[in-house]
C-alpha positions as CSV (number, residue, x, y, z in Angstrom):
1,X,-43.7,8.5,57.4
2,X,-44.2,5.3,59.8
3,X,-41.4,4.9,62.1
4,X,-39.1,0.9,61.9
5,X,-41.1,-1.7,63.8
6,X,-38.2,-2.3,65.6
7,X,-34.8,-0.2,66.9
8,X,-31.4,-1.4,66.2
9,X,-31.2,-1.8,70.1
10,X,-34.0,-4.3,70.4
11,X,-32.8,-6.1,67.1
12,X,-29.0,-6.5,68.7
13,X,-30.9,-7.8,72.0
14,X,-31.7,-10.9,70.4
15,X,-28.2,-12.3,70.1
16,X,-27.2,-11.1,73.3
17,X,-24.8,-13.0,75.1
18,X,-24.7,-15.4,72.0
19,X,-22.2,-13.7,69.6
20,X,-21.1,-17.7,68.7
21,X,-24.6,-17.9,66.8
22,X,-23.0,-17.8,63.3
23,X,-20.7,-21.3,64.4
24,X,-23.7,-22.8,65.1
25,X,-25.3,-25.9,62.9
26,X,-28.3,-24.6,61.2
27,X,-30.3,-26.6,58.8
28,X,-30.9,-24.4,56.4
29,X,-27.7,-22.9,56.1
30,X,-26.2,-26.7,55.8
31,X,-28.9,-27.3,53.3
32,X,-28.0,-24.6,51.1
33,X,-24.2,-25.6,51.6
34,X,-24.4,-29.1,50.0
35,X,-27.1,-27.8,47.6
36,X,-24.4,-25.3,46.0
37,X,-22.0,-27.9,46.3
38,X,-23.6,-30.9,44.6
39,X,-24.9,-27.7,41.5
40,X,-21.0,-27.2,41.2
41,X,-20.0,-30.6,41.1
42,X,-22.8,-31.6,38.9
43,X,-22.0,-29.0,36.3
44,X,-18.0,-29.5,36.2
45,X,-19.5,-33.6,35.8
46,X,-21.9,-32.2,32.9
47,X,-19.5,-29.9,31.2
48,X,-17.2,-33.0,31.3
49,X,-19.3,-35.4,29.7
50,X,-20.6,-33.3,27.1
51,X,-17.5,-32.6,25.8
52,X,-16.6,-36.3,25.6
53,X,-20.0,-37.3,23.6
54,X,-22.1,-33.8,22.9
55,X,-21.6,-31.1,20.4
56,X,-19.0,-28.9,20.2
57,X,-21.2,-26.0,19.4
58,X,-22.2,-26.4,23.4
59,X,-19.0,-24.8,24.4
60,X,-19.4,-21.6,21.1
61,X,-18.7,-18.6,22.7
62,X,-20.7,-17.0,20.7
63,X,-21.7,-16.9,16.7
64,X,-18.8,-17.2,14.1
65,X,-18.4,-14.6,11.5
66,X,-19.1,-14.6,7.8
67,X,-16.0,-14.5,6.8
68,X,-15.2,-18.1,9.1
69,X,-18.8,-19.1,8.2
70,X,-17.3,-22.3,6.3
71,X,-15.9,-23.7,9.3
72,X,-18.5,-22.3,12.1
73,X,-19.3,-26.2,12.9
74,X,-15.8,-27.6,13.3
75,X,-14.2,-26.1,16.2
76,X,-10.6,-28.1,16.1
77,X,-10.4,-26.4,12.4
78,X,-9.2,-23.1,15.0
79,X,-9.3,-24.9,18.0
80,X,-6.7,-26.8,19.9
81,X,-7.4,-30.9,19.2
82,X,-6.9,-31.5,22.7
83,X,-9.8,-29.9,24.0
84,X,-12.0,-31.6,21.3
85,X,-14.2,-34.0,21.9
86,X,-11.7,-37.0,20.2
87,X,-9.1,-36.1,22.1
88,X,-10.0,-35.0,25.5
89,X,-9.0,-37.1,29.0
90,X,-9.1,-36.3,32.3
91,X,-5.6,-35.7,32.4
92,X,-5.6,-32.9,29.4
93,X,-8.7,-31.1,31.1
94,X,-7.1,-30.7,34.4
95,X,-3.9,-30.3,33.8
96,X,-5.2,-27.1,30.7
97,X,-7.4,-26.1,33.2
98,X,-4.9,-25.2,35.9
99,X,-2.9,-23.8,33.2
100,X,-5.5,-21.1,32.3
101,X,-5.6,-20.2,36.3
102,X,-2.0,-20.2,35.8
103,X,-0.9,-18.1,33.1
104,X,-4.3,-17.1,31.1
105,X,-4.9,-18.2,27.8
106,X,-2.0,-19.5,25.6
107,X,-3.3,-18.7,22.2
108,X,0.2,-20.6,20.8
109,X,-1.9,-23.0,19.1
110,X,-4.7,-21.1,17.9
111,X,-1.9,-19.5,16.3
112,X,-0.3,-21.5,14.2
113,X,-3.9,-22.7,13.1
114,X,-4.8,-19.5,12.0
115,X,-1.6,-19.3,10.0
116,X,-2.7,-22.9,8.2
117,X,-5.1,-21.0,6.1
118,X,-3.9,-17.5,6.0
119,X,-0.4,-18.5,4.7
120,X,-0.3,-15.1,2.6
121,X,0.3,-13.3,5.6
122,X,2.9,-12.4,7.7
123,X,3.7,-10.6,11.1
124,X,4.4,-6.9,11.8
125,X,8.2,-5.2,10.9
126,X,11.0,-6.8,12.4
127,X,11.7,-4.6,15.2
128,X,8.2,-5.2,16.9
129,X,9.5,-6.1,20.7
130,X,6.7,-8.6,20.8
131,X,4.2,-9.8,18.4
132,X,0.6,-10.0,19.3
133,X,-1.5,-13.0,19.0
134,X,-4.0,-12.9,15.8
135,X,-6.6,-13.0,17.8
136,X,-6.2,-10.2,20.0
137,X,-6.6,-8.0,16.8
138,X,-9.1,-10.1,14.9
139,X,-11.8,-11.4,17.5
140,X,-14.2,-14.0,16.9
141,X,-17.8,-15.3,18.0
142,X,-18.6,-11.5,17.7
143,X,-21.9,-12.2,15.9
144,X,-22.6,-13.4,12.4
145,X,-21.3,-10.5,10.2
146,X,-18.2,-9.9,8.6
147,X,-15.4,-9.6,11.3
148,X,-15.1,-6.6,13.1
149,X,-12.2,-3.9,11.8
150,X,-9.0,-3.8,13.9
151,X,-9.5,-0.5,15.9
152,X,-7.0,2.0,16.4
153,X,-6.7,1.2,20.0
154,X,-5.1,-2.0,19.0
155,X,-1.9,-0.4,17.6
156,X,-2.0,2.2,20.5
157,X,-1.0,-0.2,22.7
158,X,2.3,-0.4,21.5
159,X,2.5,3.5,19.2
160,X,1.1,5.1,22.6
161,X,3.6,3.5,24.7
162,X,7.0,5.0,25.0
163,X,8.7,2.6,26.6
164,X,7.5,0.4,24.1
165,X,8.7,2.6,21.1
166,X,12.3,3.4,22.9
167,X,13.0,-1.2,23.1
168,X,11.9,-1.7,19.2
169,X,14.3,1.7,18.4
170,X,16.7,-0.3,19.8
171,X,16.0,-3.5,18.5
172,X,15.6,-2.2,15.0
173,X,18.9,-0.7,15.4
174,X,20.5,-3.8,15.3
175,X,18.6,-5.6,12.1
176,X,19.8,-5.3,9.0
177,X,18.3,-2.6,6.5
178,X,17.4,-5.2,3.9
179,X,15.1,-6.8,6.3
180,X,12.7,-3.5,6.3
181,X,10.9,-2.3,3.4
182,X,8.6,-4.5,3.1
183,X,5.6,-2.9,2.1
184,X,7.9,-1.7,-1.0
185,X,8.9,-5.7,-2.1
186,X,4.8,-6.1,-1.4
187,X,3.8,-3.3,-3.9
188,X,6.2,-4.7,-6.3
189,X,5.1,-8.2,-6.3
190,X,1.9,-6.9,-6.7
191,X,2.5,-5.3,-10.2
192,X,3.2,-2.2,-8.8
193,X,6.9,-2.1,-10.5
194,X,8.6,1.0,-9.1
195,X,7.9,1.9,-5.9
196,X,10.0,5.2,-4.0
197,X,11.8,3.9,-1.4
198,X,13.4,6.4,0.8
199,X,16.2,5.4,3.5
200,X,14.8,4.1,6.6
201,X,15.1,6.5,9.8
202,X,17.5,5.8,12.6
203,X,14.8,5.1,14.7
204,X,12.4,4.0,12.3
205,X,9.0,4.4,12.8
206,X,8.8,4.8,16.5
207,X,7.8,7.8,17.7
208,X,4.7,8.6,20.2
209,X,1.2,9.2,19.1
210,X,-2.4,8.9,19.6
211,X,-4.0,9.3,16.7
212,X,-3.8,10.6,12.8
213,X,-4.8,14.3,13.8
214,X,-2.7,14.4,16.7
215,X,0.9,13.7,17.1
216,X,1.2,11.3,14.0
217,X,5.0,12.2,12.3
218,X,4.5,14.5,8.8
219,X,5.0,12.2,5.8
220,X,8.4,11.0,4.9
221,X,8.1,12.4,1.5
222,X,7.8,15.9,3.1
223,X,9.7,16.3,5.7
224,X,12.9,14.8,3.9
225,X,12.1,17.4,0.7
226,X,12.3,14.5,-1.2
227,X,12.6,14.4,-5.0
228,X,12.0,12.6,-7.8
229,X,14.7,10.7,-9.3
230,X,13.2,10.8,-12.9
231,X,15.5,12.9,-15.1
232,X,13.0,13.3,-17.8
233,X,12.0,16.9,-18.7
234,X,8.4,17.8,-17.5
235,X,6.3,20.8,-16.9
236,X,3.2,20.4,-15.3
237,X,2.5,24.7,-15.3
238,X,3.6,24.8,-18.8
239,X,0.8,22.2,-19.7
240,X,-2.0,24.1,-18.0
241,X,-1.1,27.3,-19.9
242,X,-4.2,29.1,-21.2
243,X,-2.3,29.1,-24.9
244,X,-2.0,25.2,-25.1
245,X,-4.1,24.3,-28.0
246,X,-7.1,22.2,-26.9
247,X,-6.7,18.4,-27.5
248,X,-10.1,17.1,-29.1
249,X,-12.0,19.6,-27.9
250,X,-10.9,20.1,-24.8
251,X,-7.8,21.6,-22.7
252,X,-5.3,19.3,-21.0
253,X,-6.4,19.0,-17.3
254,X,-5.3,16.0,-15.1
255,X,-7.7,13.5,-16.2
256,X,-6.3,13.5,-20.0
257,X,-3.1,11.7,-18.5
258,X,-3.7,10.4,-15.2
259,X,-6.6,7.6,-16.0
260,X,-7.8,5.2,-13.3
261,X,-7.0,1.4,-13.6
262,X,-10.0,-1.2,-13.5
263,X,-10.9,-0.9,-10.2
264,X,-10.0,2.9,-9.9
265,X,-8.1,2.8,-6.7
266,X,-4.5,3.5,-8.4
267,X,-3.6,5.3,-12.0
268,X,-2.3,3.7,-15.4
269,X,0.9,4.6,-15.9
270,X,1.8,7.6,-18.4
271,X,3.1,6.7,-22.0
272,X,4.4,8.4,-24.7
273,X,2.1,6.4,-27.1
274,X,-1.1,6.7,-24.9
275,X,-0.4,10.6,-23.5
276,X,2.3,12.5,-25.2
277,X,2.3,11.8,-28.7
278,X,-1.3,13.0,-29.7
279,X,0.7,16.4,-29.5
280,X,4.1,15.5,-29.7
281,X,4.0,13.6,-32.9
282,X,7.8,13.6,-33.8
283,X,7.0,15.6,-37.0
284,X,10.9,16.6,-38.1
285,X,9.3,17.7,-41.7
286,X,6.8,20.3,-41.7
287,X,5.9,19.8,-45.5
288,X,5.3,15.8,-44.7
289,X,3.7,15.7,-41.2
290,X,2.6,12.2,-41.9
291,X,6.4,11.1,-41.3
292,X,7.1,10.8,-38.0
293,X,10.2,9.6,-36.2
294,X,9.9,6.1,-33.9
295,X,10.0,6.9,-30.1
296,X,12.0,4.9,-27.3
297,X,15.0,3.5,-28.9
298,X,18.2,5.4,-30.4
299,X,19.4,2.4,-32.9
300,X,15.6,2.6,-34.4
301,X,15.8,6.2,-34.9
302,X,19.5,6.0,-36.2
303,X,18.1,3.6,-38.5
304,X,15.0,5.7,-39.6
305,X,17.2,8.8,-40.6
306,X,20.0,6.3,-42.5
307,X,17.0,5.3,-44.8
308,X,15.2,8.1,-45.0
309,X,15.3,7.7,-49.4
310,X,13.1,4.9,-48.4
311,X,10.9,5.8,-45.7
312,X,10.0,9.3,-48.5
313,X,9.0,6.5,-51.1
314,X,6.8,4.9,-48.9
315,X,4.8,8.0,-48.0
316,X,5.1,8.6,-52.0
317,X,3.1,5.5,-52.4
318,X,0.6,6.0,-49.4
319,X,-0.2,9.1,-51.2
320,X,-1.3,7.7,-54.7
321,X,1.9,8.2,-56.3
322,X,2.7,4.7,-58.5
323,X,5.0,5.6,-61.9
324,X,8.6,5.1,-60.7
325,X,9.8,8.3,-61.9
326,X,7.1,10.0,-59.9
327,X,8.1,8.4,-57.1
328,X,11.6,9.1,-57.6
329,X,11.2,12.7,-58.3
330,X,9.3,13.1,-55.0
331,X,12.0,11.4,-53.0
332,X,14.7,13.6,-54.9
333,X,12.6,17.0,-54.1
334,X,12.5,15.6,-50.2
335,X,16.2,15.0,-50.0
336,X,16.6,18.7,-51.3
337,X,14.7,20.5,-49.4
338,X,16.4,18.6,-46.1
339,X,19.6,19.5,-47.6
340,X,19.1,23.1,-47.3
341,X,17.9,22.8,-43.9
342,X,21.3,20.6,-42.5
343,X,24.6,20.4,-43.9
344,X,25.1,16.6,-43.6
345,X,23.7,13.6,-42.5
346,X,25.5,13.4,-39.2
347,X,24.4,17.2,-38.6
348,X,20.9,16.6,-39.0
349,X,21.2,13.6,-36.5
350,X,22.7,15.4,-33.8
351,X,19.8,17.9,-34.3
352,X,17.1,15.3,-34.0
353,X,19.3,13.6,-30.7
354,X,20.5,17.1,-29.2
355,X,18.0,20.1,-30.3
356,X,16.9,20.9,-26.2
357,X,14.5,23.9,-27.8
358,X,13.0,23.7,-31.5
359,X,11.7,26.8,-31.0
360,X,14.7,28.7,-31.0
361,X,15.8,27.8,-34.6
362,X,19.5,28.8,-35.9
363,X,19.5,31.7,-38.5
364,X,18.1,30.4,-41.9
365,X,16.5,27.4,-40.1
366,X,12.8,26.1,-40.8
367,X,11.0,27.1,-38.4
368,X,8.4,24.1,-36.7
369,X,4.9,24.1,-37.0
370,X,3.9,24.2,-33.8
371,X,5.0,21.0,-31.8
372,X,5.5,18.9,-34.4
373,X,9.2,19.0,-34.5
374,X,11.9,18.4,-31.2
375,X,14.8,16.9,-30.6
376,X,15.2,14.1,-28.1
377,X,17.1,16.2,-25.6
378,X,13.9,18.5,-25.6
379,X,12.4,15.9,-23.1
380,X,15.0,13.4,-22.2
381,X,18.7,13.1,-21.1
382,X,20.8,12.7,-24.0
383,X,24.0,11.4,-24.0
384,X,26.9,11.2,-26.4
385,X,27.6,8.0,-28.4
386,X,30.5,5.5,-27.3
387,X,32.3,4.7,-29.4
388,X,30.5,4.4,-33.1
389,X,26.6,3.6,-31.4
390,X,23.6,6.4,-31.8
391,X,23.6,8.6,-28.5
392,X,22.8,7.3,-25.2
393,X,18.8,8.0,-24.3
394,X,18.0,8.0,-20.3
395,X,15.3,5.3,-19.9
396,X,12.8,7.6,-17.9
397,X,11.3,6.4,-13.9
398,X,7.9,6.4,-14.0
399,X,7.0,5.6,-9.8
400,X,4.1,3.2,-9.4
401,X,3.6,3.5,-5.5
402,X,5.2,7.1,-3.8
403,X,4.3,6.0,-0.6
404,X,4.5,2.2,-0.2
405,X,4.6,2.0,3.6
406,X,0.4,3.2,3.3
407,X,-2.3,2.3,1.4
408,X,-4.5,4.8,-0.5
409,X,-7.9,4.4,-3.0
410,X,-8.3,6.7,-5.8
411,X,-11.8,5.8,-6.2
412,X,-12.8,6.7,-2.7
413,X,-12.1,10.5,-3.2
414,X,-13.5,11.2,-6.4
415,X,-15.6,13.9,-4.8
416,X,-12.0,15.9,-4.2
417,X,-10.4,17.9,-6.9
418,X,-6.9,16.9,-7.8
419,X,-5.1,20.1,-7.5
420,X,-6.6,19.6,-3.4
421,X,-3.9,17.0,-3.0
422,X,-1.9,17.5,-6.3
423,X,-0.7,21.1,-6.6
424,X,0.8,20.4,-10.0
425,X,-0.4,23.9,-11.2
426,X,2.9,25.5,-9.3
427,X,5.0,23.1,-10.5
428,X,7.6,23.7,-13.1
429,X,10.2,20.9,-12.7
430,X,9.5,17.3,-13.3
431,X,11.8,16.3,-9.9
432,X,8.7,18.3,-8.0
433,X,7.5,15.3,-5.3
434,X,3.7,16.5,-6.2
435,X,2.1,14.1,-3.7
436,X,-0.1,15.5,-0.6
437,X,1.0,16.7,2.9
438,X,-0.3,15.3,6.2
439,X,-2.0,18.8,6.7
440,X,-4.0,17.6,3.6
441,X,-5.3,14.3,4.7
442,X,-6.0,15.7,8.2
443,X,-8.3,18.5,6.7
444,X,-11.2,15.4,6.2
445,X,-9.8,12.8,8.3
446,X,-9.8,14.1,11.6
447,X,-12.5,14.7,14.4
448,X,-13.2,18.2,12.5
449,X,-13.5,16.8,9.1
450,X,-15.8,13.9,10.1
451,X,-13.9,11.3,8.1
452,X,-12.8,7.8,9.8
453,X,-8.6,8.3,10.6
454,X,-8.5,4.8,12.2
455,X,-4.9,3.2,11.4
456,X,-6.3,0.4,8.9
457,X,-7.9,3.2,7.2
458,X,-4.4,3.8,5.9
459,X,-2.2,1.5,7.0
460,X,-2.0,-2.5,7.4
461,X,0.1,-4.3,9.8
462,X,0.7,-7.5,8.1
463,X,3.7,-7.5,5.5
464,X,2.4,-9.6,2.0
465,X,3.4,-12.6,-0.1
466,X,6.6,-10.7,-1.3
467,X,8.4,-10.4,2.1
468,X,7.9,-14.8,2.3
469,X,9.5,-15.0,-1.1
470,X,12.5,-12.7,0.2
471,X,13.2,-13.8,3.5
472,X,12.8,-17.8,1.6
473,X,16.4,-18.2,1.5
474,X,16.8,-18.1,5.3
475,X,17.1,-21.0,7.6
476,X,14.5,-19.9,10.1
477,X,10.7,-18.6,8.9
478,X,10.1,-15.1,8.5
479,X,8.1,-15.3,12.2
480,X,11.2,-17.0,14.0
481,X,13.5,-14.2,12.4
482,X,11.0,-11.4,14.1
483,X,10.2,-13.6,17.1
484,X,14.2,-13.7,17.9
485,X,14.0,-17.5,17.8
486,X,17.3,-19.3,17.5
């Protein structure tokens, strides 16, 4: 390989005795001086005049989303009106400009723009130490497609951070509870009418982690054994029995009472009329199974048994029967036979209210057919009349939403079996809590089960409509309350 033409030596010989050389005028060093100058000059002048008579798309950092695509040609609908072409002086742009040298970018005003159009929304929970500008979780001029999803490295900066945790522990400790929940006033404003609500944690929801799979707390529902509230009588084992009859054609599995809404993402709620009584028809009298007893309201049923002479006419006639005396003889053959199965009137009431196990009949008793027959205590909570009313029924609690504070779609995970999540098949108590354990939802949404676990996937961080309507009756806005403004 050729040698350098020249040594280092010879080269440093050349400014020997003239180590001043750099101080020196050169022309063209000062031509490339004032030629950088006047480039610089001339595009601060450019920049300036273009925003006092060009087009704001000029200054676009980039392409607006679809989901902004409406406004993509009006910058001041986002923008600050002072750096707009109508509004800009001299003044503004300098004194804005050493501002942003100053302190960075004050998105204050973009802001409050953003919140002309998404009124619906509000911030994070009221303990959050500081509240992050919109846009540093929803970025713009990203290209023309829908918006990109808030990643999960947004909400680490503040769920990663200890320090960060430890100041809104504190500062949640000294807010009132009522100003919490409010995912739960969210799920009910959104038809969602009984949502669980457990007590909210000393600390809240502050502790440490970096991500779903690792470090994220166990459910609430879980680690505080919760259970449900509802006192009706329920048994999910008992229902999956091999000797349950099978319901028009089938056996009872989950889907016969658990049936996707319209859009599939939660479940209808369970009724008596929709989901209990195609087997639990409220048949007291085996010989007449066509009479059946009304459902959900003691005075009705009181009133059913004090006219029961009628209600056997009535089937007398649905059945063909039209000559008075036939009719009469039917309803007098009725009566009997009831007669020998209760002493009085009153007795056979409290056996329709009380009766917690038709089939364990008293001695002599008629035995049911099957289901047909219970008393009310068989399923619900029965109370004793005051005073001279029907017995007291317990309404039961149906809950809409168990776990309010995340978001879930039924519809997304139609490829899992129930009993994956649900392990009703072991349960023999209707207070049973039969909802999933984070060791569940980690098996397919971790790193190992390839499923996305970013924090949107379950969770949102903006609180709905419902928390404005309950925090309406305050002086300051739901943002100044969480912002600590006076």
């Amino acid at each position: 390989m050729a040698g350098p033409g020249r040594t280092q030596k010879q080269i440093a010989e050349r400014y020997k005795g003239n180590l001043g050389y750099y101080n020196k005028k050169h022309l063209w060093r000062r031509a490339r001086f004032w030629v950088g100058g006047v480039i610089l000059v001339a595009g601060l002048l450019a920049a300036f005049l273009y925003e006092r008579g060009g087009r704001e798309v000029f200054f676009s950092a980039g392409t607006i989303s679809v989901n902004h695509a409406t406004i993509a040609e009006n910058c001041a609908s986002c923008h600050d009106s002072a750096v707009a072409p109508q509004g800009a002086t001299f003044t503004s742009w300098s004194h804005r400009t050493l501002e942003r040298f100053r302190g960075g970018i004050d998105f204050a005003a973009l802001d409050r723009r953003c919140e002309q159009c998404h009124q619906q929304h509000t911030l994070h929970e009221p303990n959050v130490v500081q509240n992050r500008s919109c846009s540093a979780c929803h970025q713009e001029h990203q290209g023309p497609g829908p918006m990109k999803l808030v990643s999960t490295s947004n909400c680490l900066s503040c769920h990663q951070n200890a320090g960060v945790m430890e100041a809104a522990a504190q500062r949640g400790a000294q807010i009132p509870p009522r100003e919490f929940h409010l995912r739960t006033r969210a799920a009910r404003a959104a038809g969602q009418r009984v949502a669980f609500e457990l007590p909210r944690p000393a600390r809240g929801y502050t502790q440490v982690f970096s991500s779903f799979a690792a470090g994220h707390p166990e459910f609430q529902l879980d680690y505080e054994k919760a259970r449900d509230p509802d006192v009706l009588r329920f048994n999910h084992q008992r229902h999956e029995a091999a000797d349950i009859p099978q319901v028009q054609g089938r056996r009872l599995d989950c889907n016969f009472c658990h049936k996707p809404d319209l859009a599939g993402r939660y479940y209808q709620r369970v009724t008596f009329a929709a989901n209990c009584q195609t087997c639990h028809s409220l048949q007291f009298d085996a010989k007449n199974p066509e009479l059946t007893l009304p459902h959900g309201d003691p005075n009705a049923i009181r009133g059913f048994l004090q006219s029961l002479p009628a209600q056997y006419a009535q089937l007398a006639a649905r059945r063909g029967l039209v000559r008075q005396l036939d009719v009469q003889n039917f309803v007098a053959r009725q009566m009997t036979q009831l007669r020998e199965r209760v002493r009085s009137g009153q007795d056979f009431e409290r056996q329709i209210f009380f009766t917690t196990n038709p089939y364990k009949t008293q001695p002599g008793a008629m035995t049911p057919a099957g289901s047909s027959f219970y008393g009310c205590a068989f399923c619900h909570e029965v109370k004793p009349a005051a005073a001279q009313g029907p017995p007291a029924i317990t309404k039961p609690i149906f809950v809409d939403r168990w776990m309010p504070q995340a978001k879930f779609d039924h519809a997304k995970h139609l490829s899992i079996r129930c009993t994956e999540c649900h392990r009703a098949g072991s349960s023999t108590a209707s207070s049973d809590v039969l909802m999933p354990a984070k060791a569940d939802c980690v098996t397919c949404h971790s790193p190992k089960g390839k499923v996305v676990a970013e924090c949107i996937t379950c969770h949102t961080y903006h609180a709905t409509l419902a928390t404005r309507v309950a925090a309406a009756s305050s002086e300051r806005s739901f943002k100044e309350m969480l912002l600590g403004a006076k």
